[in-house]
Residue, then its C-alpha position, 0 to 999 in steps of 0.5 A: x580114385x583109380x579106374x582100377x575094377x577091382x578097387x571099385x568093387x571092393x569099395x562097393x562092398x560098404x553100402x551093399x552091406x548096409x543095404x542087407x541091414x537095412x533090409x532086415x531091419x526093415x522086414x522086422x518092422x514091417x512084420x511088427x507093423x502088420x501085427x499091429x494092423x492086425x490088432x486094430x482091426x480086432x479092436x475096431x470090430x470089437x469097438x462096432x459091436x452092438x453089445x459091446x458095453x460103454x466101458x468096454x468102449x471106453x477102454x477099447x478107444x483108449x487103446x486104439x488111440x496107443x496102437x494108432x501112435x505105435x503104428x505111425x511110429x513104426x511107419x515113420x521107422x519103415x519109410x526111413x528105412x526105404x529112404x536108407x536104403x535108396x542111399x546105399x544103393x545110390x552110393x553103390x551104383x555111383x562107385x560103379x559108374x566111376x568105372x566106366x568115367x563118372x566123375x562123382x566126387x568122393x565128398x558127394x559118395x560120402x556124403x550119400x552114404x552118410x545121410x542113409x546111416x543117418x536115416x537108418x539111425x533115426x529108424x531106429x529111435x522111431x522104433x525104439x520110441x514106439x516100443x517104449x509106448x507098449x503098455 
């Protein structure tokens, strides 16, 4: 690759964009994962309560059981998420380094790069996965 400014500006365009993807993404699942929080708080204090029936309990420890594996997906989801994007940013920030006389190969950025499209799309089977799982 050229020393060239520009060429590695533009080559630094990719994983800034997939940076921004994985970014919303993970601001979605991380506001499903609070409402998920959320919900098994209430279902915990509904659980606690002293006059809550037995089969009431019955059925209120079945559902935490769903929300506690929906919630360990969608964590599982978001810590993929960060890993993805460590990638992109890393793959950014070595194309710029190579401006100033990094000598990082083109095989290493690639593959940098392609391991956080591969986490991102792990993230999304691990969502998809939890949303199957809603009753």
């Amino acid at each position: 690759m050229t020393s060239d400014p520009i060429t590695a500006l533009t080559s630094a365009v990719a994983p800034v964009v997939m940076v921004s993807a994985a970014g919303l993404l993970l601001t979605s699942v991380q506001a499903k994962n609070l409402h998920l929080a959320d919900r098994i708080r209430v279902l915990m204090t509904e659980h606690r309560h002293a006059e809550t029936p037995a089969a009431r309990r019955t059925q209120l420890a079945s559902e935490l059981r769903l929300f506690h594996r929906r919630i360990r997906l969608s964590q599982w989801s978001l810590d993929m998420l960060y890993v993805s994007i460590l990638c992109f940013v890393l793959t950014s920030f070595l194309l710029a380094s190579r401006v100033l006389g990094s000598h990082v190969g083109a095989p290493t950025l690639l593959a940098i790069f392609a391991l956080g499209v591969l986490v991102l799309v792990v993230a999304l089977v691990l969502e998809f996965v939890e949303m199957r799982d809603v009753v």
